[in-house]
C-alpha positions in Angstrom: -34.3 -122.0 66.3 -36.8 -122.0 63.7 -38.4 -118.5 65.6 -35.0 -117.1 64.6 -34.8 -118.3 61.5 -38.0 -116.0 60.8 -37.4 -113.1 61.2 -33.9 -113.5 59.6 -35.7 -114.7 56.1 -37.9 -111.9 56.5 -34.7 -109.6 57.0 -33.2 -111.3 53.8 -36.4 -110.7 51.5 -36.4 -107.0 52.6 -33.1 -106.3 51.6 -33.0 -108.3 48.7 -36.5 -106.8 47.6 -35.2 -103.0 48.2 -31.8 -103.5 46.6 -33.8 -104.7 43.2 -36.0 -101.7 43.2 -32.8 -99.5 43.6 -31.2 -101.5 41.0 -34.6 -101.3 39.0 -34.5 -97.5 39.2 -31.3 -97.1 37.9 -31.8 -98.9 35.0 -35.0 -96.7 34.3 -32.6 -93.9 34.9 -30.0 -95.8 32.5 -32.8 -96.0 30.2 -33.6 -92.6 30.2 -31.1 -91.2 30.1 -30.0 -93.0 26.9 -33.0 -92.5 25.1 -32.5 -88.6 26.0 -29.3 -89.1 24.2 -30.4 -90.7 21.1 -33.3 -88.5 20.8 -30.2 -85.3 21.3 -28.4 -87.2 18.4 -31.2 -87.5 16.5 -32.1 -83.7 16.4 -28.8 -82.9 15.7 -28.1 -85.5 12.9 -31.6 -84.2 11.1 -31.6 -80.4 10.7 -32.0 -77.3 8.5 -27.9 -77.2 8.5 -26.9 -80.3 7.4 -30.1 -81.7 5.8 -31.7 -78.9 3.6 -29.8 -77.9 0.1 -30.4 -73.6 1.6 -28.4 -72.0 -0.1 -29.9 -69.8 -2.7 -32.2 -66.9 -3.6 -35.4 -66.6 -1.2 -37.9 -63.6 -2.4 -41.7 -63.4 -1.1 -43.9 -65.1 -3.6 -45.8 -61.6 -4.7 -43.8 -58.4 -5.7 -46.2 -56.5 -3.6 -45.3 -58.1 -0.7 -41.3 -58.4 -1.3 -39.7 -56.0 1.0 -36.4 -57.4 0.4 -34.5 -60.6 -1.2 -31.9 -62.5 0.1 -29.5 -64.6 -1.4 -27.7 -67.7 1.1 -24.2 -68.5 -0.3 -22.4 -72.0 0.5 -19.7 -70.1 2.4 -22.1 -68.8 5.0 -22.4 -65.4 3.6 -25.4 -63.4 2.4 -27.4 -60.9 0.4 -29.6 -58.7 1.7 -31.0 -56.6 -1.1 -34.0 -54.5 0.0 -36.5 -53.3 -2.6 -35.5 -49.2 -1.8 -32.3 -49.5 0.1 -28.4 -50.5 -0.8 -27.3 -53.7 -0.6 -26.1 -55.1 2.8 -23.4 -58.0 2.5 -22.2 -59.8 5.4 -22.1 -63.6 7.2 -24.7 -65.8 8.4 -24.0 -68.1 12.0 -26.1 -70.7 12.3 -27.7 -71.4 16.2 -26.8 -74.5 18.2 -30.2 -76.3 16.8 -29.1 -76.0 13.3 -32.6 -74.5 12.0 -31.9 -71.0 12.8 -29.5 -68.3 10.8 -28.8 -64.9 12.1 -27.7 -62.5 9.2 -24.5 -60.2 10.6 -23.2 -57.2 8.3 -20.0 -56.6 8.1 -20.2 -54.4 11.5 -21.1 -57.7 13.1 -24.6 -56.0 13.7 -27.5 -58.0 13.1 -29.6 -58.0 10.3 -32.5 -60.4 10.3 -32.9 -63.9 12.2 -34.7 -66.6 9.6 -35.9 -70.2 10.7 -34.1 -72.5 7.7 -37.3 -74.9 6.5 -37.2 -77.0 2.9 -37.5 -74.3 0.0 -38.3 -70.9 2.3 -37.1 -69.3 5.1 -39.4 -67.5 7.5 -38.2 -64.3 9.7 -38.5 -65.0 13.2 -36.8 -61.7 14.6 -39.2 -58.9 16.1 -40.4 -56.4 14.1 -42.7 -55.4 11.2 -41.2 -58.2 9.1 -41.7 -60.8 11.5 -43.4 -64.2 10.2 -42.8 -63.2 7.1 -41.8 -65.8 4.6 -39.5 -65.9 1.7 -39.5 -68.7 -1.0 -37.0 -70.1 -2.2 -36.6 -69.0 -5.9 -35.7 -72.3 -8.2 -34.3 -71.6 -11.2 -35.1 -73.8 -14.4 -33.2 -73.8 -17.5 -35.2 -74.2 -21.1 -35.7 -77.0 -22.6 -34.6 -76.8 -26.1 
């Protein structure tokens, strides 16, 4: 009796110690998987979009250097006034990050791509412009 009663507690403890570590593992996975979620929720509660007062008049911070100016309106549309060119009007779509803006004319062809950071905007789109970054212009009124 008790050289069957052995191997049966041994049985017992396996199982038991296996169906803890599978129960272990998917409360890691549990765990991960909610942290994943909060960190998603955190990126998207804290971005350019919905944290940053953009809107406004963005210029490069020496006239030599200020190929164009453009000017981010509440209603997601824009300004783009080059230096020796016509003005180009349009809308502004913002990517699924919330940091990015991508400047469409009224063709729906793009413009310019911008990454959205506190008081400047820096062009992120290939080409000669590219890094390039434009200040956000603050206006002050007098004191009297």
């Amino acid at each position: 009796m008790k050289r069957l009663l052995l191997p049966v507690v041994c049985l017992v403890l396996t199982l038991s110690a296996c169906e803890d570590s599978e129960e272990g593992a998917r409360e890691q996975q549990a765990i991960a998987s909610k942290a994943a979620m909060m960190q998603n929720r955190a990126a998207q509660q804290y971005s350019a979009r919905n944290s940053l007062q953009y809107w406004g008049r963005y210029q490069a911070s020496s006239v030599r250097d200020d190929p164009y100016v453009v000017h981010l309106d509440r209603d997601t549309t824009f300004r783009f006034v080059p230096r020796d060119g016509a003005t180009i009007t349009g809308i502004y779509q913002w990517d699924l990050s919330g940091s990015n803006v991508t400047l469409k004319d009224d063709r729906d062809r793009i413009i310019a791509r911008f990454f959205v950071g506190e008081n400047y905007i820096r062009r992120i789109d290939k080409g000669p412009w590219e890094g390039r970054i434009l200040r956000k212009v603050m206006f002050h009124r007098p004191q009297p």
